[in-house]
N, C-alpha and C positions, 0 to 999 in steps of 0.2 A: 478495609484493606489498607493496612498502615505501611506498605513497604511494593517495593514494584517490583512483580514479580512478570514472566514474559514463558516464550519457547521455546530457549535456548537449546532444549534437549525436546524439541521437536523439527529438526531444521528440515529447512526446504526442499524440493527433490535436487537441485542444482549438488549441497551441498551434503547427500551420502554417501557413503561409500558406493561404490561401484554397485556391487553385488545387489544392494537391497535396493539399490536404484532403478536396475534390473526388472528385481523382483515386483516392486511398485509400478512401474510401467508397463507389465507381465497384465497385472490386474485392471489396467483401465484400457485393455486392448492396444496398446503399442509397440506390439511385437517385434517389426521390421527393428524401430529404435533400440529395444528390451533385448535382441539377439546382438546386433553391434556392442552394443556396452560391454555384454558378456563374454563375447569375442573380444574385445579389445582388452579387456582386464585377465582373462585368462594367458594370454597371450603379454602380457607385464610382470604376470605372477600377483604374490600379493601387495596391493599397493593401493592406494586411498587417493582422495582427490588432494587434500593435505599435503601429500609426499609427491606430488608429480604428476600424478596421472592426469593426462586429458582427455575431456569426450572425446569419442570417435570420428562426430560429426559435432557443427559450430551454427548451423542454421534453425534451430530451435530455440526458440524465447524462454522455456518453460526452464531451460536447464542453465540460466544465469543466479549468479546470484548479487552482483553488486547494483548500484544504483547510481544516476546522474540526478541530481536535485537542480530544479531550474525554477525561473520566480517570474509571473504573468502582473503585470503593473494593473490595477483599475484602470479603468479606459470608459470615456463616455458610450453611448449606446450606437450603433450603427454595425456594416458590416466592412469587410478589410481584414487586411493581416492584422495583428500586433506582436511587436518585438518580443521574445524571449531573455532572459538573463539568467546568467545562473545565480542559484541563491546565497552564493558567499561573493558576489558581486554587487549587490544591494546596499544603503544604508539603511540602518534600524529605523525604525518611527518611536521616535520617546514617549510619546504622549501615550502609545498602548501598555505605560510598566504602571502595573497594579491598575489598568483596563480589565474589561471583561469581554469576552470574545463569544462567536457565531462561530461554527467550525460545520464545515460540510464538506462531502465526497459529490465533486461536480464532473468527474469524468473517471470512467474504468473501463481502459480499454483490452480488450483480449485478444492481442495479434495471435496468441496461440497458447493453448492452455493443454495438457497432457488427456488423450483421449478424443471421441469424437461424438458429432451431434452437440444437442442442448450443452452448455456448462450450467451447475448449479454452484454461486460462488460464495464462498461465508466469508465475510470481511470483520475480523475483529479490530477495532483502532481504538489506542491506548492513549490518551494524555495527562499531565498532571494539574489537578486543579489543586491551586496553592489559596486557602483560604489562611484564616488569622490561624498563627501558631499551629501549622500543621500544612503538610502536602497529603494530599489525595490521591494514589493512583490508581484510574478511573479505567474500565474497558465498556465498550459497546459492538453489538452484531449488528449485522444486516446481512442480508443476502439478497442476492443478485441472481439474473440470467441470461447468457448472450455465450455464441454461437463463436469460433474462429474467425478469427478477421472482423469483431465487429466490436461495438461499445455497449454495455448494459444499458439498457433504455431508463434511466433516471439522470436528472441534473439538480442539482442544489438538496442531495440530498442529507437533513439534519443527522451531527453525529452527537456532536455538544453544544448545547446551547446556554450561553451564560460564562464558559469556562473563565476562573480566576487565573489569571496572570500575575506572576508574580514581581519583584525589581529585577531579577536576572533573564527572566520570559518563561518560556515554556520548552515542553518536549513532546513529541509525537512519535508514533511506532502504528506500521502497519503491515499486519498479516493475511495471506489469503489464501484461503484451502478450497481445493478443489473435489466439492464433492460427489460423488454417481455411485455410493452405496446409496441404493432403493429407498431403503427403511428412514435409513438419514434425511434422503430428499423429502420423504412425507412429512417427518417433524419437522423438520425446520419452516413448515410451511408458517408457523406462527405468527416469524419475524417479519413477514409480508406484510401484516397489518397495521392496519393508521396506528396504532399506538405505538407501534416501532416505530415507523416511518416519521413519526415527529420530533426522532432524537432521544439526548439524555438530558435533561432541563436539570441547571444549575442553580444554587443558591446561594449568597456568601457566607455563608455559614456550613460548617458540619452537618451532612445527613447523612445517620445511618442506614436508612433503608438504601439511596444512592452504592453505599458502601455495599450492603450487601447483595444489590444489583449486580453490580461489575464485579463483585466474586463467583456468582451466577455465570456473569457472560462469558468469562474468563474459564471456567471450569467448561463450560459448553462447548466451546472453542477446541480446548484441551482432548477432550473427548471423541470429538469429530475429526479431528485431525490425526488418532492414530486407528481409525477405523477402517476396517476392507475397502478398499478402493476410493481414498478419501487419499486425496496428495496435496501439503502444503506447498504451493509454489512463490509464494513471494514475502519477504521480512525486511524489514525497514524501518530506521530511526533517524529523525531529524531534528536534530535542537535546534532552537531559534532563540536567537539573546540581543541585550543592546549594543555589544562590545563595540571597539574595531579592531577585531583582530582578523586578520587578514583568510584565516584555513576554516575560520567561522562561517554558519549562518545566520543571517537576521530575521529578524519578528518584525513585520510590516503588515498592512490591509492589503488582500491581493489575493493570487492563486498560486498554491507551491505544485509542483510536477515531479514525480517520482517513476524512473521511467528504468526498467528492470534490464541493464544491459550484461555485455559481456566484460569480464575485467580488466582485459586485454585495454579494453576502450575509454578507462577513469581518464587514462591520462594525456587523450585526445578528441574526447568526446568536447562536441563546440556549439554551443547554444544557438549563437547567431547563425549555426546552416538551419534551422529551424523556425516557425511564426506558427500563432495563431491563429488561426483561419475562421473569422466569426460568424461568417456564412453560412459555415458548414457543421464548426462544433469540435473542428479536428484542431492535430497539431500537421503540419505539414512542411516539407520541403520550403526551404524561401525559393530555389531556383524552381523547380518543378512542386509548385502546389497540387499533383495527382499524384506524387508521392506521399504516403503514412509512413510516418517512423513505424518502422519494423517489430519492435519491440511490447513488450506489456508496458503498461503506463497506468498509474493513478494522479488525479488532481486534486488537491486538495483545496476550500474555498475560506478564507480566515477574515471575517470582517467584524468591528466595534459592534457590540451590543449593549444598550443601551436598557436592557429591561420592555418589558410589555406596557 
């Protein structure tokens, strides 16, 4: 895979038209939701989310599409809050350009995903491994399972191991499809095991077979995503570099946070009402720690690798 290719013409249910919106939420039993949208667009005439329209309703996670990136510093072991930042609040760390990095999914939470019961969740994550004379753009799967209002029961789970960084840093992108076609849930059972579960193991060098891995996972993704009752709800991209440029984000050791809001919110969403709660595993309220952010959230885990 010599070129980075992504979803773009699979977008999120946040971001459809009205209608097929509708129609996709028709399928994974969300009726009560599936009839307002349909009433509200009829009733606008024709009109797209693009030109104006807005949902019906505003209390649903599953029908945002922008995102608040925030940046969780290392911290020694114990329990306690820890501070939040956002991640174009940060300075870069130098010493990781042309490092090599550990990348893990340490938190996925699902305040609310489209449909009810179990979720089955396919997370493809893309980054670019910049090896000598050439970038790589790389994807891997995993799948997940957890319930409304809960967190998929894994931490520190491997996505890339080894990934090359290059002097500008890197880029990440992350998708997540919501599956409960039947057939779908049965294959995907694959991804479940140890061999997944240990990641995409990197080299400094060119490997084909790698390449034609994440063409695989990539096509699979693809596949799943436009199948009966199969709804993408979440897409996201985060570059991380050394700059200082102010509208930037940075490349540091730490955890980055990717938390699926409304748009309305970019440009008053505020880090510091937020901590991390190591107790518990959440993200939480600073004034009231029994409040969860509302919203879907993924963490992501970026630390130096050093090789085996």
């Amino acid at each position: 895979m010599n070129e980075e290719r992504w979803f773009d013409d699979l977008p999120v249910l946040g971001a459809l038209p009205p209608e097929e919106a509708a129609a996709r939420l028709r399928e994974v039993g969300e009726e009560e939701a599936a009839t307002a949208l349909e009433e509200a667009a009829e009733a606008a005439g024709e009109v797209s989310f693009d030109r104006g329209f807005r949902w019906p309703f505003r209390d649903r996670p599953w029908q945002h599409t922008a995102h608040a990136f925030g940046y969780l510093a290392p911290a020694p072991p114990g329990a306690g809050m820890l501070d939040i930042e956002s991640a174009g609040a940060i300075g870069p760390d130098i010493t990781l350009r042309d490092a090599r990095l550990r990348i893990t999914l340490d938190h996925l939470r699902v305040a609310d995903y489209p449909g009810r019961g179990e979720h089955r969740i396919l997370f493809d994550f893309y980054a670019q491994n910049q090896v000598p004379g050439t970038v790589e753009h790389l994807h891997f799967n995993a799948t997940f399972r957890a319930r409304a209002g809960e967190s998929v029961a894994s931490v520190g789970h491997p996505l890339f191991v080894g990934l090359n960084v290059g002097g500008a840093g890197v880029a990440f992108r992350g998708y997540t499809v919501n599956v409960q076609n039947s057939d779908d849930e049965a294959f995907l059972g694959f991804l479940e095991s140890d061999t997944f579960r240990q990641g995409l193991r990197l080299a400094t060098t060119i490997q084909p077979a790698i390449g034609l891995f994440s063409e695989t996972a990539l096509s699979l993704t693809r596949s799943i995503a436009t199948r009966n009752r199969n709804v993408p709800v979440q897409d996201f991209y985060l570059g991380l570099d050394f700059s200082s440029i102010a509208s930037r984000a940075r490349l540091a050791e730490g955890s980055y946070l990717a938390v699926q809001i409304p748009e309305t919110l970019q440009t008053v969403w505020r880090w510091d009402e937020w901590v991390y709660d190591r107790a518990v595993g959440r993200v939480v309220n600073k004034e009231d720690p029994t409040r969860l952010v509302p919203y879907n959230y993924i963490v992501l885990g970026v630390s130096r690798y050093d090789g085996d």
